[in-house]
TORPA-4810 file (N, C-alpha, C, O; in nm, 3 decimals):
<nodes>
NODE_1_6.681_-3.103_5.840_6.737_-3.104_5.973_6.759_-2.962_6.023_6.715_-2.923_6.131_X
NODE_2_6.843_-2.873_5.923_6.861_-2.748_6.006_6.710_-2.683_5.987_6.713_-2.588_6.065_X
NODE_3_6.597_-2.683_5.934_6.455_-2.637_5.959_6.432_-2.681_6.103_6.388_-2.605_6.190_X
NODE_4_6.453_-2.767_6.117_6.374_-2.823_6.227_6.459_-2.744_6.359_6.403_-2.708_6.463_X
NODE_5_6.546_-2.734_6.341_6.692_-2.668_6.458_6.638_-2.601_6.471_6.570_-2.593_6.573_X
NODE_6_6.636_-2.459_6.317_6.579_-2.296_6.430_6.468_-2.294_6.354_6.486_-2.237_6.246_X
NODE_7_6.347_-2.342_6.372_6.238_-2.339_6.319_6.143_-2.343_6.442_6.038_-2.279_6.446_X
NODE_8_6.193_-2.429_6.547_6.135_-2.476_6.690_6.229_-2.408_6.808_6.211_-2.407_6.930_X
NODE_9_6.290_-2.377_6.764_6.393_-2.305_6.921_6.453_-2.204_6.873_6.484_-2.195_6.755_X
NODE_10_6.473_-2.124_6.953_6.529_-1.993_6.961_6.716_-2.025_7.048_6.795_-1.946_7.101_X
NODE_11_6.721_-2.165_7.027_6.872_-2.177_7.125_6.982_-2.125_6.991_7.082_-2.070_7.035_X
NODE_12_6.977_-2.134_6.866_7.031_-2.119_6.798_7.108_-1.963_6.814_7.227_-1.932_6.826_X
NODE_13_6.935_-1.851_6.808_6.999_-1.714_6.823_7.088_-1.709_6.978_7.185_-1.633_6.982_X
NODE_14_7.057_-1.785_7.094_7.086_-1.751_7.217_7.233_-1.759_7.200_7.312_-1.665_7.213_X
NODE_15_7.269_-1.934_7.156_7.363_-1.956_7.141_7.450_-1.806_7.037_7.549_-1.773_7.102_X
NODE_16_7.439_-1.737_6.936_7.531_-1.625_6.895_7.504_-1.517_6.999_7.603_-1.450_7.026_X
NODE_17_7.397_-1.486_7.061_7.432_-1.357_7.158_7.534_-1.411_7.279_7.589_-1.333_7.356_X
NODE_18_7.549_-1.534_7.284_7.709_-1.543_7.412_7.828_-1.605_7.307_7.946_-1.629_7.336_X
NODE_19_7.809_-1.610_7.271_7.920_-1.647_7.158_7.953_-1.501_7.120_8.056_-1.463_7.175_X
NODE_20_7.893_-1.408_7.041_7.930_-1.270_7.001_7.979_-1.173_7.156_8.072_-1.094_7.163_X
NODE_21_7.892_-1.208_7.256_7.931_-1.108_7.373_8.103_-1.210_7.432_8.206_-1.148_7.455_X
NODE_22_8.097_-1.337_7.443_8.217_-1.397_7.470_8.359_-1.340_7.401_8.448_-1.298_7.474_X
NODE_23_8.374_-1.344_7.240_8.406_-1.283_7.146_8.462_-1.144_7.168_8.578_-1.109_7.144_X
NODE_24_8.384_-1.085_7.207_8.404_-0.950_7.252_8.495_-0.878_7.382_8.581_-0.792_7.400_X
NODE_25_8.416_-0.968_7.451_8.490_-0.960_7.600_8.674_-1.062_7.560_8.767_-1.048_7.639_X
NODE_26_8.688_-1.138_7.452_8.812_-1.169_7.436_8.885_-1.057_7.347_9.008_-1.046_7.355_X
NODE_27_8.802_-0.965_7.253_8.858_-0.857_7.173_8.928_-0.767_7.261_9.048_-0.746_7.242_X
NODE_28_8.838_-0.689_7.396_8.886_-0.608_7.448_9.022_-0.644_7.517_9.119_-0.569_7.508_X
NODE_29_9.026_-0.767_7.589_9.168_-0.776_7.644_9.250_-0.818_7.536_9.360_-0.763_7.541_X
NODE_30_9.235_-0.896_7.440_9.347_-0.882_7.324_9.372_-0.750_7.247_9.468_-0.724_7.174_X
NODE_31_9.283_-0.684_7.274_9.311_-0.503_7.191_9.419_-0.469_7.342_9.542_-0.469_7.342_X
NODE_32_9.366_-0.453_7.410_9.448_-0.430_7.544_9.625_-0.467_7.551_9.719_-0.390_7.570_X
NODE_33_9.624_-0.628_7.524_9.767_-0.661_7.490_9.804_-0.659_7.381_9.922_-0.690_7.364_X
NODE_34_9.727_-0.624_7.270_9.819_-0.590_7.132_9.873_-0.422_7.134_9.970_-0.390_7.065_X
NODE_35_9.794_-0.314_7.224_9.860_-0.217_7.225_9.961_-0.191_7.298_10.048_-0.110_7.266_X
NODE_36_9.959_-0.264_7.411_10.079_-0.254_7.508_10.201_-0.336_7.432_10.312_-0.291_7.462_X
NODE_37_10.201_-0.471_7.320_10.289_-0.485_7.249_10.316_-0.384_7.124_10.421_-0.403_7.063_X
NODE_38_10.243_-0.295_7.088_10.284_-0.246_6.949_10.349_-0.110_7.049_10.469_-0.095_7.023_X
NODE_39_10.302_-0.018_7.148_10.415_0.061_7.213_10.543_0.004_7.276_10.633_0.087_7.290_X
NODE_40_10.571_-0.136_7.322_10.658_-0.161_7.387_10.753_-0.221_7.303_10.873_-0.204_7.322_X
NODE_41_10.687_-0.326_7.166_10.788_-0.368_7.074_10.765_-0.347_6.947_10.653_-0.336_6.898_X
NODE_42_10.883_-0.340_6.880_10.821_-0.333_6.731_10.760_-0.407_6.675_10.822_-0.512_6.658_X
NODE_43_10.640_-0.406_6.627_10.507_-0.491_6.549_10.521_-0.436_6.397_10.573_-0.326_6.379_X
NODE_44_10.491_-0.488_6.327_10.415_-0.466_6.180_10.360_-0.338_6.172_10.283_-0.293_6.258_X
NODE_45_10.399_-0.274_6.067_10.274_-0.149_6.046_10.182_-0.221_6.017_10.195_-0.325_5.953_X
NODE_46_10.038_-0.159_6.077_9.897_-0.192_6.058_9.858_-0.329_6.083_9.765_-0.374_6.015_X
NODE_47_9.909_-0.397_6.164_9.869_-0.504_6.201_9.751_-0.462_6.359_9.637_-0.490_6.399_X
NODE_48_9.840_-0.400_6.392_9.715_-0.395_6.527_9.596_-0.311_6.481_9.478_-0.332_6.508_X
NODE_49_9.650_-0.203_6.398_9.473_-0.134_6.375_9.363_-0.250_6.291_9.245_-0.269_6.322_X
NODE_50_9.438_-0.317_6.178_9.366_-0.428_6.098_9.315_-0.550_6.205_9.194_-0.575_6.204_X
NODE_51_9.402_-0.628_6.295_9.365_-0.689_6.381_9.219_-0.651_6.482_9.122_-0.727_6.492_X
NODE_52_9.231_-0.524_6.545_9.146_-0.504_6.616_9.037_-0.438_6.550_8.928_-0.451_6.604_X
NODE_53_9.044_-0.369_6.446_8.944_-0.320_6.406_8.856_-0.462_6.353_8.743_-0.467_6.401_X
NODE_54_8.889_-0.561_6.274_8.800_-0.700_6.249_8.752_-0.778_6.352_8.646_-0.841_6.350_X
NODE_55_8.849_-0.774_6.462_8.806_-0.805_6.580_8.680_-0.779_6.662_8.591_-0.845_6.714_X
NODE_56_8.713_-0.662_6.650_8.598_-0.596_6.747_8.445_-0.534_6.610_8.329_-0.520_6.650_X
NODE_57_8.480_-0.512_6.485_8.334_-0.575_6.432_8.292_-0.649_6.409_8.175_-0.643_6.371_X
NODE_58_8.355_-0.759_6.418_8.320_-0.923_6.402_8.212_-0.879_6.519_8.099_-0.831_6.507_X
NODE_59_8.264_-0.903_6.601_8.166_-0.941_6.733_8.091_-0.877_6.742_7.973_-0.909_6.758_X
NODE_60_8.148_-0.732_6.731_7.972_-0.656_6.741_7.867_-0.659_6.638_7.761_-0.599_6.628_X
NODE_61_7.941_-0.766_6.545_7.777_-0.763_6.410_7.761_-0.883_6.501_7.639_-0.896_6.505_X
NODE_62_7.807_-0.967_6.567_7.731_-1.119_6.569_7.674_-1.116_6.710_7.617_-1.219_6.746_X
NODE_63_7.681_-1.024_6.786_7.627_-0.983_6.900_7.509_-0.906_6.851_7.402_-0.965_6.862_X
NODE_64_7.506_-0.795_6.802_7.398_-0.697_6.740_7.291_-0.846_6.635_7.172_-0.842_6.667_X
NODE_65_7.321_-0.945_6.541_7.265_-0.983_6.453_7.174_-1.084_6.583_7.051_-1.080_6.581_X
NODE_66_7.242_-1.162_6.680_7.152_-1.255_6.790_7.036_-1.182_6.852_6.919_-1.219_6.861_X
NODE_67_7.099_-1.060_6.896_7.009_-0.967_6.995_6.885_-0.965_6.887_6.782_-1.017_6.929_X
NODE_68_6.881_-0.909_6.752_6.758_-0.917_6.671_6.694_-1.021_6.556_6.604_-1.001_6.476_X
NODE_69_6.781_-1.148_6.581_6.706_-1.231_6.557_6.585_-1.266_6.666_6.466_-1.293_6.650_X
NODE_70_6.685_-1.252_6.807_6.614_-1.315_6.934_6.485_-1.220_6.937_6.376_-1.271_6.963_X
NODE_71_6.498_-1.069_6.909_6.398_-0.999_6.879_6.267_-1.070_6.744_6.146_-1.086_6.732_X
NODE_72_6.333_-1.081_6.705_6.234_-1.086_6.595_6.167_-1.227_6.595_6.055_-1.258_6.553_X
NODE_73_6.276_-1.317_6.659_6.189_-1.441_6.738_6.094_-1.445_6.838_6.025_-1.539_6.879_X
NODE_74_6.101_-1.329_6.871_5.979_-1.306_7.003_5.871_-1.277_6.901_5.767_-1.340_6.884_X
NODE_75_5.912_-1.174_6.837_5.742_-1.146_6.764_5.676_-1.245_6.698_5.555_-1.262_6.686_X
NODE_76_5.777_-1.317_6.651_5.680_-1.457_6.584_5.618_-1.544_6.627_5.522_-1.602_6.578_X
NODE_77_5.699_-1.567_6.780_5.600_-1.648_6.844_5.479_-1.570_6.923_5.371_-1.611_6.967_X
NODE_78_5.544_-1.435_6.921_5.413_-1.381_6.998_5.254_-1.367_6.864_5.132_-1.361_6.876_X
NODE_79_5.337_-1.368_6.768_5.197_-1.353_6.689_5.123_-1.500_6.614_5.026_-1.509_6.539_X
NODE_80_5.206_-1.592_6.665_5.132_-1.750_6.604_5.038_-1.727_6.706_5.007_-1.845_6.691_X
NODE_81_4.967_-1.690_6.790_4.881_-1.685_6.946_4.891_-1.824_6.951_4.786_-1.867_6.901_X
NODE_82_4.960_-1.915_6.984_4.912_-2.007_7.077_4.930_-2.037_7.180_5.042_-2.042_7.230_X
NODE_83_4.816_-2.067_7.241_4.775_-2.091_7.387_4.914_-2.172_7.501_5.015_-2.234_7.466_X
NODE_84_4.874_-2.145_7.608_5.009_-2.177_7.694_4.994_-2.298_7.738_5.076_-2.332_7.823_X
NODE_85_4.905_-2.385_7.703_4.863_-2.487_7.783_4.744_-2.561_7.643_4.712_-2.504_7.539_X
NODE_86_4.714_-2.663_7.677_4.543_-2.729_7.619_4.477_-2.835_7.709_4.558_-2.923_7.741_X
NODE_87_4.383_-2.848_7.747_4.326_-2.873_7.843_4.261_-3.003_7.769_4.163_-3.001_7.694_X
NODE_88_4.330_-3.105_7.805_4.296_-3.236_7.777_4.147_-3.292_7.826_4.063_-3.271_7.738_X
NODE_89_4.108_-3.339_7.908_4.002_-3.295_7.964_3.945_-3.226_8.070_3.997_-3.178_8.171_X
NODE_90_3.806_-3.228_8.022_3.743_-3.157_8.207_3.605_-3.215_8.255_3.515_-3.257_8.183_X
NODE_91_3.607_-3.208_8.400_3.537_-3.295_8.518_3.442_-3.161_8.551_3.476_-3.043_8.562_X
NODE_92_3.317_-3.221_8.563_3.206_-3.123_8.629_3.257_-3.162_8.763_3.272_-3.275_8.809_X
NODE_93_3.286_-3.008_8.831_3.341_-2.991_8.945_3.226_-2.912_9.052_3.252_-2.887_9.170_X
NODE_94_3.134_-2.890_9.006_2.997_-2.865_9.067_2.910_-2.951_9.152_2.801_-2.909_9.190_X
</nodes>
């Protein structure tokens, strides 16, 4: 079953490049309000650097890993050559 998933579609990688860029775009405003809480109240030592630092490489490996699967899914289909179409039959049009 999962052969058949990303074996025939490329929705798999699509699906992690908005998932990793979504991810991300939620890192920056939670880095945003975890610093305005660690200057305004007392937090944990090292919770916000540990927090955001996993945060924000999480996403950028799973953003960076989609972008070059999706890459490397192009080349494969670009190098199976097959045709865009097959031409079931044809009519002498002469």
């Amino acid at each position: 079953m999962i052969d058949l998933l990303i074996s025939f579609s490329t929705a798999p990688l699509n699906a992690a490049i908005q998932l990793g860029s979504i991810i991300f775009v939620f890192t920056v405003f939670y880095s945003c309000y975890t610093l305005y809480r660690y200057f305004t109240y007392d937090m944990l030592a090292g919770y916000t650097s540990t927090i955001l630092t996993i945060a924000f490489f999480g996403s950028l490996n799973l953003l960076f890993l989609g972008l070059l699967g999706r890459y490397l899914a192009s080349i494969y289909i670009e190098v199976k050559q097959r045709p865009l179409f097959q031409v079931g039959n044809t009519y002498n049009l002469n």
